[in-house]
C-alpha positions as CSV (number, residue, x, y, z in Angstrom):
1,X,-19.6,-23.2,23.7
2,X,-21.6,-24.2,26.6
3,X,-20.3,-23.3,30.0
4,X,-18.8,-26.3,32.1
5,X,-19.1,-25.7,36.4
6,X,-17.0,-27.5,38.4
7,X,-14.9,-28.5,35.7
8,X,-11.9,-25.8,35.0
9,X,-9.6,-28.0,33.4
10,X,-12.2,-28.9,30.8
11,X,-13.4,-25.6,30.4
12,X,-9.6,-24.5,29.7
13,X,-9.3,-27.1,27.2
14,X,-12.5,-26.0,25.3
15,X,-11.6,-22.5,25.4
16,X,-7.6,-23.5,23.9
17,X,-9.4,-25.5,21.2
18,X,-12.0,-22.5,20.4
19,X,-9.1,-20.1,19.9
20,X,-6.7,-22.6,18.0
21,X,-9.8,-23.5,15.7
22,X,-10.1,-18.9,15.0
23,X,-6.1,-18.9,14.7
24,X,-6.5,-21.4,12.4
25,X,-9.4,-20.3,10.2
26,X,-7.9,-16.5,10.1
27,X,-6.2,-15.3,6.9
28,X,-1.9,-15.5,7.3
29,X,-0.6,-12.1,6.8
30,X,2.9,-11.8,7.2
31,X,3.9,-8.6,9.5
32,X,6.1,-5.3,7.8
33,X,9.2,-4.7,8.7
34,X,12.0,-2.7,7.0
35,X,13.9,-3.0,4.2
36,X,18.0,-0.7,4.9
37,X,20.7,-0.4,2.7
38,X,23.9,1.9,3.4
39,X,24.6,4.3,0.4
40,X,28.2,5.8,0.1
41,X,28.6,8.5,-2.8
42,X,32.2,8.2,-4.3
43,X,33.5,9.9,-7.5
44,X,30.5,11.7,-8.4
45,X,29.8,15.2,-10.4
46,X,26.4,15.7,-9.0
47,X,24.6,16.1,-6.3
48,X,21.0,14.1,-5.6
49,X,18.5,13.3,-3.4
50,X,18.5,9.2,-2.9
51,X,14.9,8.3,-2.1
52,X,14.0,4.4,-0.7
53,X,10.7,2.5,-2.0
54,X,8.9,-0.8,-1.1
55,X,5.8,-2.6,-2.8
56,X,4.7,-1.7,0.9
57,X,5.7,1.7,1.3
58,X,4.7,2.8,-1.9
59,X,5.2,6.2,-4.0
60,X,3.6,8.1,-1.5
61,X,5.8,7.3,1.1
62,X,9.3,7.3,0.0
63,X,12.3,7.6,2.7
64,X,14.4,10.1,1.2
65,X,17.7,11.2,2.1
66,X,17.8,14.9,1.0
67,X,20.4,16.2,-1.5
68,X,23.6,14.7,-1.3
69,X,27.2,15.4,-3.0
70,X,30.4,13.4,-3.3
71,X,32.7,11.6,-0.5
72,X,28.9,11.5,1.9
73,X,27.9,7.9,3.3
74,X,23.9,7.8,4.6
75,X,21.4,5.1,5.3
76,X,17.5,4.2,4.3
77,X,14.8,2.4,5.2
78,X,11.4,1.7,4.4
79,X,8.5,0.0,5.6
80,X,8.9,-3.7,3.8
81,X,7.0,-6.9,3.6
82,X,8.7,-10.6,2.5
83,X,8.1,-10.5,-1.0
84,X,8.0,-7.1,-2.0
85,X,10.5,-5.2,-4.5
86,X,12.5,-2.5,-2.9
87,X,14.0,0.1,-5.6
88,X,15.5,3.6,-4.9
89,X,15.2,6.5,-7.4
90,X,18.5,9.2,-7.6
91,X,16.6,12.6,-7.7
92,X,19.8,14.7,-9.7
93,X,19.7,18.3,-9.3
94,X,20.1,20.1,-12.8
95,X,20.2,16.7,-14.4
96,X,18.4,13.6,-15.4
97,X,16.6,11.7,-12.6
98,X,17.2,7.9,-13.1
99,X,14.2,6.1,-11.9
100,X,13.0,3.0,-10.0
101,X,17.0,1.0,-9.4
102,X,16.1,-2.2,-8.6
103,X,17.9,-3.2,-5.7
104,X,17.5,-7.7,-6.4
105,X,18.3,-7.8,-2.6
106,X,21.1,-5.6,-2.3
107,X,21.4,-3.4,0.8
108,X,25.0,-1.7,0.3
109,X,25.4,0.9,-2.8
110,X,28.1,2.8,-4.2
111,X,27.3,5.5,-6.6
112,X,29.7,7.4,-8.7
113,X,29.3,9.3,-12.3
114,X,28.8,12.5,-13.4
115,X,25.2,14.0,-15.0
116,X,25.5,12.0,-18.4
117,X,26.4,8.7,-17.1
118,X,25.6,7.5,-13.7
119,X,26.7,4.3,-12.4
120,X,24.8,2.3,-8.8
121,X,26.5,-0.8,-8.0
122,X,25.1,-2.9,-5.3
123,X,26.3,-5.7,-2.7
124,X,24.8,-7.9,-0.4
125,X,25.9,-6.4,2.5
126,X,29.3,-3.9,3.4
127,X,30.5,-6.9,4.3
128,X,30.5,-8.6,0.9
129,X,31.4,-5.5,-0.1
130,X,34.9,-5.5,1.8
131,X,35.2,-9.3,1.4
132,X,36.6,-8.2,-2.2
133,X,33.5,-9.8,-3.5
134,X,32.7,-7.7,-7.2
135,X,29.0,-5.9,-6.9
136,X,26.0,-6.2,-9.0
137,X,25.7,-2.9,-11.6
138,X,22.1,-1.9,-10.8
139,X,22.3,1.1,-13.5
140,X,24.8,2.2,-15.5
141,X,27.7,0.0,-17.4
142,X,30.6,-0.7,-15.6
143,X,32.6,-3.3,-13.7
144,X,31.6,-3.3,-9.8
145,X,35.0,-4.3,-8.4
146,X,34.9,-5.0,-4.0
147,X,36.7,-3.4,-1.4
């Protein structure tokens, strides 16, 4: 870019087109941000640690919540970018872990079940949730009725 004297409007000009042209010619990366969900432990004969992963955060970074019982209500998050999976994994003490619950979206659960047969329904939102509106069973059988 050659330097213009007695010209700063032009000069301005050039210098907006030279960065727009190496805005434009950079690789798009979209920025992180988080991925929360809201779990509430109902009727449950366990206790577990609830632990939060992204394609972004990874194994190696999971948000977990620390062991939890019955009739507790805690939230997550992890580092997430547009496009990734989020999933959590239930971490049972004395019991069967269940492992990598695809969340499709969701970001309010309600887990209840006992060490043979654990049930994680999921809504879009507590709202949906207290709308009435029935859940999605992310693991376990079961009917996911709403608030």
């Amino acid at each position: 870019m050659k330097v213009l004297r007695n010209k700063p409007a032009t000069a301005a000009a050039a210098l907006g087109t030279a960065i727009g042209l190496l805005a434009a010619a950079a690789p798009s990366a979209q920025a992180a941000g988080s991925y929360n969900i809201r779990i509430d432990v109902r009727e449950t004969a366990f206790v577990s640690d609830y632990c939060l992963l992204t394609d972004t955060s990874g194994n190696g970074r999971a948000h977990c919540s620390g062991n939890k019982g019955a009739l507790t209500s805690f939230r997550l998050g992890a580092v997430h970018t547009p496009g990734d999976r989020a999933w959590i994994d239930v971490n049972i003490v004395g019991g069967k872990d269940r492992k990598g619950i695809d969340l499709r979206g969701k970001h309010y659960l309600r887990v209840s079940g006992n060490l043979a047969a654990v049930q994680v329904c999921g809504w879009s939102s507590l709202a949906a949730y207290d709308s009435g509106q029935a859940g999605a069973s992310l693991h376990g059988a079961g009917f996911c009725p709403g608030g």
